[in-house]
SEDREN-285703 format. One record per residue (C-alpha): residue in one letter; x, y, z. Coordinates in steps of 0.02 Angstrom, whole numbers, plus 32768, in hexadecimal, padded with zeros to 4 digits. Example, Ala and Ser with C-alpha at 12.3 -4.5 7.8 and 13.67 -1.06 7.14 Angstrom:
<pts>
A82677F1F8186/S82AC7FCB8165/
</pts>
This chain:
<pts>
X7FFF73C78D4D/X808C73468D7A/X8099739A8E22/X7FDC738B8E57/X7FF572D48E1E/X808972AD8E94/X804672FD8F15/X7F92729D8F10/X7FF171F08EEB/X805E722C8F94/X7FC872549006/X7F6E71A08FC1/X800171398FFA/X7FF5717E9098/X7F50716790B7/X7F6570B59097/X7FEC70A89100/X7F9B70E89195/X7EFC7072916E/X7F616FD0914B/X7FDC6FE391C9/X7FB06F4C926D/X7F656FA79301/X801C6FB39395/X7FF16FE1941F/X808670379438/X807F709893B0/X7FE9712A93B8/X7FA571829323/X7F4672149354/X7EB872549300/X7F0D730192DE/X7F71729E9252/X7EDD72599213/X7E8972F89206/X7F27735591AA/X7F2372C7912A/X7E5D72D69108/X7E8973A590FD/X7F0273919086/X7EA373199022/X7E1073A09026/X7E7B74248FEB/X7EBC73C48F66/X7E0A73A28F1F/X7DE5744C8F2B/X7E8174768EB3/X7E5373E28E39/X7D9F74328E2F/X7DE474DF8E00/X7E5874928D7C/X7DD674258D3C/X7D7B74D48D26/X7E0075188CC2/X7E1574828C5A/X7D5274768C10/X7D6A75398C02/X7DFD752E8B9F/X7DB074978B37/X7D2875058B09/X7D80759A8ADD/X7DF675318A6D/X7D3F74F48A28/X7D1D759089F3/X7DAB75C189B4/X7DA47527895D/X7D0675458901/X7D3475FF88EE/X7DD775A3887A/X7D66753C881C/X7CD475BE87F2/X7D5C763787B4/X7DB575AA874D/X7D0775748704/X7CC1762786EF/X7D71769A86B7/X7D6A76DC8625/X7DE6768185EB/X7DE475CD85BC/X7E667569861B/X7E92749085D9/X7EF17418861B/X7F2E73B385A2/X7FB2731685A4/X803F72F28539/X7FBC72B184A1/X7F6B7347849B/X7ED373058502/X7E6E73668555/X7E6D7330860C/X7E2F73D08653/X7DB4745A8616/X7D5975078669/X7CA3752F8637/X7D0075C985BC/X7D5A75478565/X7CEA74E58548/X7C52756F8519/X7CF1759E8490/X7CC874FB8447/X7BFE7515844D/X7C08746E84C5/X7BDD74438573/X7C82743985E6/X7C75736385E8/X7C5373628530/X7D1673A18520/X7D61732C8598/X7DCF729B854F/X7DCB72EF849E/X7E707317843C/X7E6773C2843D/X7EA773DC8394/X7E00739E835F/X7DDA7459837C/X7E5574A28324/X7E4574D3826F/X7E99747681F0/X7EEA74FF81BA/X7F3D752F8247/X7F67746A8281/X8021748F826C/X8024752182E2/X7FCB74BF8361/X805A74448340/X80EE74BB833F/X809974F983ED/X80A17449842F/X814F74348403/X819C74DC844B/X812E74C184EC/X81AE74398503/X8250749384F9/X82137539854F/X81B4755F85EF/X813375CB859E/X810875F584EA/X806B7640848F/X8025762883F3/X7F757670839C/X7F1075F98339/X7E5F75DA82F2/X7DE475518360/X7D347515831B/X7CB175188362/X7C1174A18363/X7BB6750E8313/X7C33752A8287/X7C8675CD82A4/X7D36760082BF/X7D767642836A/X7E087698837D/X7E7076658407/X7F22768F8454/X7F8175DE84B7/X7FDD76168556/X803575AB85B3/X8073752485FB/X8033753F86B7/X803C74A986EE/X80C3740C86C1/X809673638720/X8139730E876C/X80EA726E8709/X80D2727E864B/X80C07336860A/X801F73648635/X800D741D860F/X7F9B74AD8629/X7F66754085AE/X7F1D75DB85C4/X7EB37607853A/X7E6976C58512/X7DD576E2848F/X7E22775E8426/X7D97777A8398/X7D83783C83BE/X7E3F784E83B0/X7E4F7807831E/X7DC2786B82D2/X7E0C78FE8312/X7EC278BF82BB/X7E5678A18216/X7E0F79528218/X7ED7799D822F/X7F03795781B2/X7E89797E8141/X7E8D7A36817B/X7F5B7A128165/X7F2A79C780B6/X7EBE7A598079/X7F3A7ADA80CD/X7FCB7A9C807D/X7F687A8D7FCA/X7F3F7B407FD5/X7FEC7B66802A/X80207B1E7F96/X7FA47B667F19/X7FC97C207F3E/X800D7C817EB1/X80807CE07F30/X81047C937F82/X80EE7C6A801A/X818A7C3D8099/X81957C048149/X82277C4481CF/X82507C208273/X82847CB282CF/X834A7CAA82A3/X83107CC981F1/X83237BF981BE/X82A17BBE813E/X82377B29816D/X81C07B3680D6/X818F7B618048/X810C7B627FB3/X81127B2C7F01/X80F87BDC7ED9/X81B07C177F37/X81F17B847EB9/X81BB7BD87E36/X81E77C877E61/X828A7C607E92/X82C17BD37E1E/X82F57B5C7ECA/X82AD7AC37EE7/X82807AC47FB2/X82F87A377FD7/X837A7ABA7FB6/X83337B458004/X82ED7AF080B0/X83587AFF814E/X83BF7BA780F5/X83B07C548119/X83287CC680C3/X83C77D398089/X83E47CAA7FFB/X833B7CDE7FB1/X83297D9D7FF5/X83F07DD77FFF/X83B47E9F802E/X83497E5280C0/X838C7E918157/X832D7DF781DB/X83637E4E828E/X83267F008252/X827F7EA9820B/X826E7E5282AD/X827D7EDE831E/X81F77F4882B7/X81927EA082C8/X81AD7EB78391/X818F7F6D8380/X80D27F64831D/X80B17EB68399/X80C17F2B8430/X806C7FD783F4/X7FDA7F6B83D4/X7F977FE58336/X7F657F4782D8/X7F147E9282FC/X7F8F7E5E826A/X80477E7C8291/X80C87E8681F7/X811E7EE08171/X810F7F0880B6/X81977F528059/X81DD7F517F99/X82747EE57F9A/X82CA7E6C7F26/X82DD7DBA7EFF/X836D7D567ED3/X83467CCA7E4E/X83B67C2A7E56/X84017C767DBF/X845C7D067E01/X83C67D8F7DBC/X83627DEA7E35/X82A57E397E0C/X82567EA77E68/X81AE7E607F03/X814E7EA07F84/X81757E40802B/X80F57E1B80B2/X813B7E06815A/X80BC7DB981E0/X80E77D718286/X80807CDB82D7/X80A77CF38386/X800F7C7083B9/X80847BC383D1/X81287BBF8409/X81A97BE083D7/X81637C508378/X817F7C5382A5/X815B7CD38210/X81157CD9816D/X81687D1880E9/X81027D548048/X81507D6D7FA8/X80FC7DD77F04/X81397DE37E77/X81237E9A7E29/X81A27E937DA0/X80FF7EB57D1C/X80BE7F337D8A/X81747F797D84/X817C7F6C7CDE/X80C27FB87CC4/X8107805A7D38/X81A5805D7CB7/X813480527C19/X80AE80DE7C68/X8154815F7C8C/X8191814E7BDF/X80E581607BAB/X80D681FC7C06/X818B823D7BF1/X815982157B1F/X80B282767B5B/X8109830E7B91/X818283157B20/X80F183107A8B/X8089838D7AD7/X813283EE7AF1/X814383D67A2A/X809283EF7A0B/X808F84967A50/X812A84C97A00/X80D984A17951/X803A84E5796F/X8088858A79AB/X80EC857B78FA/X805E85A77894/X800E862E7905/X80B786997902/X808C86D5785F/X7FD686E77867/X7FF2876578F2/X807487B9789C/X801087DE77FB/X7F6E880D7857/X7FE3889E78B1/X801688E97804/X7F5C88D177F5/X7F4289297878/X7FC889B7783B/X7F9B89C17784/X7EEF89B97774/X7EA48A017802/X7E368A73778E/X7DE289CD7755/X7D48899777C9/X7D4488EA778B/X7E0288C17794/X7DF889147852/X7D6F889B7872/X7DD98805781C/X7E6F882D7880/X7E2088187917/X7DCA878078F8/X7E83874178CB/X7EBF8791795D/X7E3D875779E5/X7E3B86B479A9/X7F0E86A97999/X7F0086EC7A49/X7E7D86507A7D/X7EE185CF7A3C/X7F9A86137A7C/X7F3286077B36/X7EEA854A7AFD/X7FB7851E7AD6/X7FE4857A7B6B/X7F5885127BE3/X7F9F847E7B8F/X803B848D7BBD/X803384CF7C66/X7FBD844E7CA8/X803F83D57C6A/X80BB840D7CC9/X805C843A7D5D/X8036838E7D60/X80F583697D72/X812783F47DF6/X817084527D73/X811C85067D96/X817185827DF1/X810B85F27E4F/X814086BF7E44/X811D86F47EFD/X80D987A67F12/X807287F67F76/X7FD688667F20/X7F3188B27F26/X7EA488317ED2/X7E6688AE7E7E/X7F02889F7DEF/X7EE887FA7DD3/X7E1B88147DC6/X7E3988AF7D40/X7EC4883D7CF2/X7E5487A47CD6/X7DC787F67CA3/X7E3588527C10/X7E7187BC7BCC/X7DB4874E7BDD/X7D4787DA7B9D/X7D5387C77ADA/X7D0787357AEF/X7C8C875A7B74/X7C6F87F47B03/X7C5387967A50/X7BE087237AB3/X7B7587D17AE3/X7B78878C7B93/X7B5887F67C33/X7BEC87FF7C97/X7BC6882E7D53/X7C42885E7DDE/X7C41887F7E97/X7CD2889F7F00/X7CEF88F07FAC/X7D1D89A77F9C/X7DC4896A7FFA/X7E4E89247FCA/X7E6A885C7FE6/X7F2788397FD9/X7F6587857FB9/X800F87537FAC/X802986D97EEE/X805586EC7E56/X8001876D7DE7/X8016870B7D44/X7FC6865D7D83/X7F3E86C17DE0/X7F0B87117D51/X7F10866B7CF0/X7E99861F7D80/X7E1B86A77D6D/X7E0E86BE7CCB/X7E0B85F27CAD/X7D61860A7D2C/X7D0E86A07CB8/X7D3886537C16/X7D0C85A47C4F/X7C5B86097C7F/X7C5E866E7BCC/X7C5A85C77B63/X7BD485647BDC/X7B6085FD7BE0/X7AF286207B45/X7AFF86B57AEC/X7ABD874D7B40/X7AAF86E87BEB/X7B0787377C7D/X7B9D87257CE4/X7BD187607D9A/X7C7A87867DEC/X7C6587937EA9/X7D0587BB7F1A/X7CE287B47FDB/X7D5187A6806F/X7D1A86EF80E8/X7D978705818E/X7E3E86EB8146/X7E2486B9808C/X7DE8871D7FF8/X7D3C86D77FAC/X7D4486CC7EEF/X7C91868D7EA0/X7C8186807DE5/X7BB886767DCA/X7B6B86427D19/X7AC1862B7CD4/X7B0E85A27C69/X7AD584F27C3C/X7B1284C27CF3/X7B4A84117D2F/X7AF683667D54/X7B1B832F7E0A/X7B75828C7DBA/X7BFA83027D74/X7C1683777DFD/X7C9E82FC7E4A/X7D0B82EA7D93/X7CEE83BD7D69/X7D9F83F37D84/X7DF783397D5C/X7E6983557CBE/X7E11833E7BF3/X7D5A83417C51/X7CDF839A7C19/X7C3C83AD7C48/X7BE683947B91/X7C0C83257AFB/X7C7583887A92/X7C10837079EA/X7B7583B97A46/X7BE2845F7A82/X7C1284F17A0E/X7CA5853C7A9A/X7CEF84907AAD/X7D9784AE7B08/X7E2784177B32/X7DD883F77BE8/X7E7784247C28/X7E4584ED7C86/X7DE384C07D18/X7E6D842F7D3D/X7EF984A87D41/X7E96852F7D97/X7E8F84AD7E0E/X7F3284927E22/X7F7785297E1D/X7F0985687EB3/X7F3984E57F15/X7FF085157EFA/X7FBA85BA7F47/X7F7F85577FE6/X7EB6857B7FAC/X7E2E84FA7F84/X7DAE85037EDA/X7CFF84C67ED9/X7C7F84AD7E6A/X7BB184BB7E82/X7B1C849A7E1C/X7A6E84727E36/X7A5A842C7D8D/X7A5F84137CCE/X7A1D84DF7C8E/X7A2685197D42/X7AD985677D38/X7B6D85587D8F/X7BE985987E26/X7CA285997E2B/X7CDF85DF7EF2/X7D9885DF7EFF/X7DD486027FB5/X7E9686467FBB/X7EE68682805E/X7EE287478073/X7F908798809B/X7FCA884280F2/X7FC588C6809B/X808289038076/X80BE899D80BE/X80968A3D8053/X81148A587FDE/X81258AD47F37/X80E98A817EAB/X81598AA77E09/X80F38AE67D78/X80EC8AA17CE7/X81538AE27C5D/X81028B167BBE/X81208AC07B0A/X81A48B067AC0/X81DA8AE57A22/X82678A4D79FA/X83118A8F79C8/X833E8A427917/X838C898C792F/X83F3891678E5/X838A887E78F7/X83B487CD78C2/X832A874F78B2/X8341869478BF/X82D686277898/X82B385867829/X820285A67805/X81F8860D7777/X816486637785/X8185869A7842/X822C86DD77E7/X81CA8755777A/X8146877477C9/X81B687B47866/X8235880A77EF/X81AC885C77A4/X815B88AB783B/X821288C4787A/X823D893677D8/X8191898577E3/X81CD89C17898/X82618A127855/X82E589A07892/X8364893D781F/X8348887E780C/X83B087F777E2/X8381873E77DA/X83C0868977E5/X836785D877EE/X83EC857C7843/X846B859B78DC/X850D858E787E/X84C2861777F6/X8497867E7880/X853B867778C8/X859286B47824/X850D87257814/X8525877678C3/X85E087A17888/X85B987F877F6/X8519883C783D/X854B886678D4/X8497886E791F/X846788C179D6/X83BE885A79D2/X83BA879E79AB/X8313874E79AA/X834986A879A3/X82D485EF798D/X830C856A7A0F/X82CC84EF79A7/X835284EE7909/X837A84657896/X841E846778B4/X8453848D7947/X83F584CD79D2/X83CC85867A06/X842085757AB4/X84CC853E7A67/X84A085DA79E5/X849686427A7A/X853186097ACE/X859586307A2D/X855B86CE7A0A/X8589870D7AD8/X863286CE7A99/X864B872B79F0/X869187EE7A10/X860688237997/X858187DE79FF/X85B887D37AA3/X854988707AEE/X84B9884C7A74/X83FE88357AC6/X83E3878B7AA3/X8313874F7AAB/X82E086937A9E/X824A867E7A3C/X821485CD7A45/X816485667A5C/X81A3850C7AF5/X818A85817B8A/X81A384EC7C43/X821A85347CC6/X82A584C57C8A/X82A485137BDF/X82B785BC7C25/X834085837C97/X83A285437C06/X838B85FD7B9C/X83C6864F7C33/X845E85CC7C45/X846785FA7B80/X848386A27BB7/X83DB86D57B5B/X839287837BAF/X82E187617B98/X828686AD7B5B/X81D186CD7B22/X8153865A7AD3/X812086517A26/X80A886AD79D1/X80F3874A7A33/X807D87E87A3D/X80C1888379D8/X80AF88E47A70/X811188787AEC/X818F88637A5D/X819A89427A4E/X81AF892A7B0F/X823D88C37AFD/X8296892C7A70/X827389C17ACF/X82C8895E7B61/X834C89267AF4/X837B89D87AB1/X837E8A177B6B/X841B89A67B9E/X846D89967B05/X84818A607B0E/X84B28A577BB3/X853989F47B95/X85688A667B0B/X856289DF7A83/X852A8A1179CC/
</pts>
């Protein structure tokens, strides 16, 4: 711009030159000179035209952009004062002042703490005073405005300090929402942290190096720390067993398989109280993966009364066992006898109709309550794995005939029709005779006592791919579809008791159960109603026949070589009554009622047969045993255990004894003869007298 100037004042001063100079003669001025001056003068209009062009253009566009500054300072959203050093306001937007509920004059030359509450006059004070020593600050306060409510509002600033006095500009944002929002947090943090607190479980919060951050009042009172003491340490002071880089890397592990929405851990564990005890919990390992870095929660139950509870119910059923253990042995007691005086019964007055028929009342009903005992016991111990299965391989057809020989007395006093159908071949399974039997004949005298007296009773045997079919039919008082699912649980029974005459312990179907599931089959039960009968199926797996072998026949009865037999035994009438039947056989008979009388006995004595009580009051019939394999006079003698408890572990004790047979009280006559007869065998063979 300085250069257009000089160069227009330059072509002026020439021009005047030329027109003032006095008209020589001598000295010409030609008209091209004139001419070149005008052209340049033309030219230099031209270019003050063009910049006097650019000039209103530029004055316009800086008009616009002037009005653009002041519609977006009087229309932002945020609220923008100037105010000088005595808080006046000198300078408002249209936001500020529509924070105030005012028109943008009505705010001009007012103090602008006459908007501020009193409550928060000191921060708007402070602010003032630390705008001074810093170039920018905030602050959050509360304005009023004309219509009496509170705004929330956050100071920014200074933007602007005058060279003259300290005139200042704020920024200032409406932050209402954000404080409603802040409000709600912290309620939600309020009502989290009450029931954070409030949980009867404790509850603990980890970072991912295992460090606690928090805790509830309920880890206080598990633990016996207060969480001062606790925060900032590593979960091992509170769970010592907790390995925190294995738990992690199963966390990782479930995170990425993706099996559950929820990824964590339970596991029994234990606590370590602040005074040195520990008690057993249930810890709850969960990761929150969602913020960053991510954290875990730690859950802590207490199960020492649940602990306690298991401890109390397996003494309960150890004292269980053991009673029903004791029960059967005294029960058995008393029925040793009976059976022993109805077989001299049996042997002395066989002339006499009316004792015949007495004895085997006695008898069948002896028999029915050694098999309740027996039912007792075994479904006991089944309970606790304690039955061994005897693996054979066999035709059906022995266990059918075998079953139905020890359930027909009663099927048979009850003047019930017993029907049977079977396959003309042979269906081989692969089991154990004795439990088999027990199963079947369970299902047929189960049917006996629910049928009424001349009702009927099938047996049906059919082959189904690879299992054997077994259905026990009945025309019995049948089953109510509510008790179909609780039939074979243990002590049910599908009547009250008072309003049934065959009653029973509830305890036969349960271990049939059982006991065909041990033989990898499956028991059902059907019924379509209360006097509509009932339907037992039992499925067990067939097997191969065996190859064909020679089957040894059976040797015949012969009779039992004259013994030296030595009874032991503390119940007295078992004593005599065995003695008896003993002397009555022929054989010679000794007795004692402890273990250390049998022992001197034995010397004098010198029996080959002992039958000999486990249960003794002094001491036992296994150390008896063991004593007697050790005396010269005894050593080769055919020792039997008699004894009411019959589990697995009681016969692998009379075996360790060195016992050769262990059988249950009240012992059949026969089965006793079989086991003289046995006896007699070996002791000859070994040439002992």
């Amino acid at each position: 711009m300085k250069k257009k100037s000089g160069k227009f004042n330059a072509l002026r001063k020439r021009a005047e030159a030329l027109l003032s100079a006095p008209y020589v003669a001598s000295v010409g001025h030609s008209m091209e000179e004139f001419c070149e001056l005008l052209h340049e003068l033309d030219t230099y209009r031209i270019e003050l035209e063009l910049q006097n062009d650019e000039l209103l253009e530029t004055q316009k566009q800086l008009q616009d952009t002037t009005q653009e500054y002041i519609d977006f300072y009087n229309f932002s959203p945020v609220g923008y004062v100037t105010l000088n050093s005595e808080g006046t306001i000198l300078k408002a937007n249209r936001t500020l002042a529509s924070l105030f509920g005012l028109k943008k004059q009505a705010v001009i030359n007012k103090p602008f703490s006459d908007f501020v509450l009193d409550s928060d006059q000191d921060i708007f004070y402070l602010y003032r005073q630390n705008l001074i020593n810093t170039q920018h600050s905030s602050c959050e306060l509360r304005l009023r405005s004309k219509n009496g409510q509170t705004v929330w509002v956050k100071l920014d600033g200074p933007f602007q300090t005058a060279q003259k006095g300290r005139v200042i500009s704020l920024a200032l944002t409406e932050i209402n929402h954000l404080k409603e929002i802040e409000a709600l947090l912290s309620n939600s943090e309020t009502s989290l942290r009450a029931i954070f607190d409030s949980v009867l479980e404790g509850i603990i919060r980890v970072n991912e190096h295992g460090i606690i951050e928090s805790v509830n009042a309920a880890t206080e009172s598990l633990f016996g720390h207060s969480p001062e003491a606790v925060l900032g340490s590593n979960i091992n002071q509170l769970l010592p067993k907790l390995d925190w880089c294995g738990y992690k890397d199963k966390l990782a592990n479930c995170r990425l398989s993706g099996e559950s929405k929820i990824v964590g851990i339970k596991q029994e564990l234990e606590g370590l109280k602040k005074d040195g005890s520990v008690f057993p919990i249930v810890l709850g390992i969960s990761e929150i993966s969602t913020t960053q870095p991510c954290f875990f929660i730690i859950t802590i139950h207490d199960i020492t009364e649940r602990k306690q509870t298991e401890i109390a119910l397996q003494e309960a059923d150890r004292r269980k066992n053991e009673f029903l253990a004791l029960l059967g042995h005294e029960l058995r007691n008393p029925l040793v006898p009976i059976r022993n005086a109805v077989h001299m019964l049996k042997t002395q007055s066989a002339s006499d109709s009316t004792l015949e028929w007495c004895s085997k009342i006695i008898d069948r009903q002896v028999s029915h309550m050694s098999q309740l005992l027996d039912d007792l016991l075994d479904v006991a111990r089944i309970m606790q794995d304690k039955i061994t299965l005897k693996m054979d391989c066999f035709d059906f057809a022995e266990i059918v005939d075998n079953a139905i020989e020890t359930s027909y007395p009663l099927i048979e006093a009850r003047k019930q029709e017993l029907v049977i159908v079977r396959p003309k071949t042979s269906l081989w399974i692969k089991g154990d005779r004795v439990r088999l039997t027990q199963v079947l004949a369970n299902l047929l005298n189960n049917a006996a006592k629910f049928t009424a007296v001349g009702g009927k009773i099938t047996l049906k045997l059919s082959q189904e791919a690879e299992h054997l079919v077994i259905k026990v039919q009945d025309t019995g008082i049948g089953m109510s579809a509510e008790m179909l699912p609780y039939i074979f649980d243990i002590f049910t029974q599908a009547n009250p008791p008072l309003a049934r005459s065959q009653g029973g312990l509830g305890v036969g179907l349960t271990l049939a159960r059982r006991l065909v599931e041990l033989h990898g089959g499956t028991i059902s039960a059907t019924s379509t109603g209360k006097s509509q009968g009932s339907e037992f199926t039992v499925y067990l797996p067939l097997a191969n026949a065996p190859s064909a072998k020679k089957t040894p026949q059976p040797k015949s009865v012969q009779a039992v070589a004259k013994l030296r037999i030595l009874v032991v035994d503390d119940y007295a009438d078992n004593v005599e009554s065995l003695s008896l039947l003993l002397q009555i056989g022929g054989h010679d008979v000794e007795t004692a009622d402890c273990g250390l009388k049998a022992i001197e006995q034995a010397r004098i004595f010198r029996p080959q047969v002992v039958l000999l009580d486990i249960g003794l009051p002094d001491i036992s019939g296994y150390e008896v045993a063991k004593r007697l394999r050790e005396l010269p006079e005894t050593r080769q003698a055919f020792l039997i255990a008699i004894s009411g408890y019959g589990g697995s572990e009681y016969l692998e004790q009379s075996e360790s004894a060195g016992f050769d047979e262990h059988v249950l009280k009240p012992i059949d006559y026969l089965k006793l003869a079989a086991l003289l007869a046995t006896a007699a065998t070996r002791l000859a063979a070994a040439g002992c007298k």
